[in-house]
N, C-alpha and C positions, 0 to 999 in steps of 0.2 A: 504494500500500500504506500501510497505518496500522497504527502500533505503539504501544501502551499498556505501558511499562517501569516495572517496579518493581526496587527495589534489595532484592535478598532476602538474610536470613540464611538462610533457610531455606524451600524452594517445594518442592508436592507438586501430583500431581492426580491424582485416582481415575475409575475408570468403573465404575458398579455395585458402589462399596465396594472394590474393589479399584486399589489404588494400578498405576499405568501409568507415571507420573513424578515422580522426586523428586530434587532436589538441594542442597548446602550453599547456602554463602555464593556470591551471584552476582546474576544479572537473571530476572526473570519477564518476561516478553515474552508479548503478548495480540495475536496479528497477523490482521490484518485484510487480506483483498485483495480489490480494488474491481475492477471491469469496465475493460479493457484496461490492466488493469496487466500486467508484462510482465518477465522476470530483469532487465530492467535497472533497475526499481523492486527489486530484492530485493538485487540486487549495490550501491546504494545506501544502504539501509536497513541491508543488514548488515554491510556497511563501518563508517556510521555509530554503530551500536551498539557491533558490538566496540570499536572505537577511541573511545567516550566518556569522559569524564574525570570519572566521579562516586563514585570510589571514594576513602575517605580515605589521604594520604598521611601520613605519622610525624607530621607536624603540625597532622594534622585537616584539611586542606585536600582538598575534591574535585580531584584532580589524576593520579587514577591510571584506568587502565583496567581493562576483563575479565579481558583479556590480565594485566596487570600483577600482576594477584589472585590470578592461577590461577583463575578463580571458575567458574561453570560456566552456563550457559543454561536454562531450560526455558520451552520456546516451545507453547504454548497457540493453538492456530486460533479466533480469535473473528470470522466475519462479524458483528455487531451492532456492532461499530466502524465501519460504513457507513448505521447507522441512519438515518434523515432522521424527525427529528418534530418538523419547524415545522408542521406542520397537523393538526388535528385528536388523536386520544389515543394512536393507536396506530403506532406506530414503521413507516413501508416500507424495503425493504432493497433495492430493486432499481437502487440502486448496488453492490450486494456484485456478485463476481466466482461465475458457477455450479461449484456442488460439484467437479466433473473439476478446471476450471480453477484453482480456488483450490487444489485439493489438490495441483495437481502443481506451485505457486509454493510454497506451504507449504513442502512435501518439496522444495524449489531450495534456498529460502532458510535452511533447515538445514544443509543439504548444505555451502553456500557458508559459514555458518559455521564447521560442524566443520573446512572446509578451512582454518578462521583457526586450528586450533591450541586450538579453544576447545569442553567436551567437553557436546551437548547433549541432555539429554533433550526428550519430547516428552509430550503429551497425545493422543488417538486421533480422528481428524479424523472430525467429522459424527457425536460420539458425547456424550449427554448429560454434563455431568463435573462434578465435585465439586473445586474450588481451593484450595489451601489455603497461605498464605501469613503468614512473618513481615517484613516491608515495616521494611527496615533505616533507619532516618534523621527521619520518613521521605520517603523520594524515588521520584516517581513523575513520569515524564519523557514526551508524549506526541508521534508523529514522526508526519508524513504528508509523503510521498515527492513532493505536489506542491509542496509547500514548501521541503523540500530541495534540489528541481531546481534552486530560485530563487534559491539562494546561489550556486550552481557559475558 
């Protein structure tokens, strides 16, 4: 799985001009899920998220978490985070994870968040959207769960 994080004051997203997701101060989360990825790429990643330390602490210092903020989530399904365009103009995706498959890691890896205590809106999976985003800092943080494997 791959995750493109932004530190939001404020994140929305719409489908057809109608907003579906919106939240304060918190993380925009663009997640990406690749071909045999698996809840335990999700229980990784969302581990890792809620518990990152990029929030300012009294003294300006990234040090605090999601959690610590109160902040809130809105996690956006982007397969083109599995893009491959070393060749040629046009981007292949078939690393991404098939529609069923990613939707029901999507819908885990929410799940397994709200279970942190952490309150998330979402975007409408497999529907065109409109993002809309104040990118607090700014800090934009990017996670692929092959590489996280690699610290453990």
């Amino acid at each position: 799985m791959r995750a493109l994080i932004q530190r939001v004051s404020e994140a929305s997203v719409a489908v057809g001009g109608k907003t579906v997701g919106k939240i304060g101060e918190g993380l925009l989360v663009l997640l990406g899920v690749g071909k045999g990825d698996s809840e335990g790429e999700a229980d990784i990643l969302a581990d890792k998220i809620v518990n990152l330390r990029i929030f300012d602490d009294e003294a300006g210092k990234m040090n605090l978490s999601l959690a610590e903020v109160n902040g809130e989530m809105l996690v956006v399904s982007q397969f083109t985070l599995f893009a491959d365009a070393r060749r040629g103009r046009r981007p292949s995706y078939i690393a991404a994870a098939l529609p069923d498959e990613a939707n029901r890691l999507y819908e885990y890896f929410m799940e397994r968040v709200t279970r942190s205590g952490i309150r998330v809106k979402s975007g409408q999976f497999k529907a065109m959207m409109d993002v809309e985003l104040v990118n607090n800092g700014p800090v934009t943080i990017w996670l692929d769960t092959n590489e996280l494997k690699k610290e453990k």
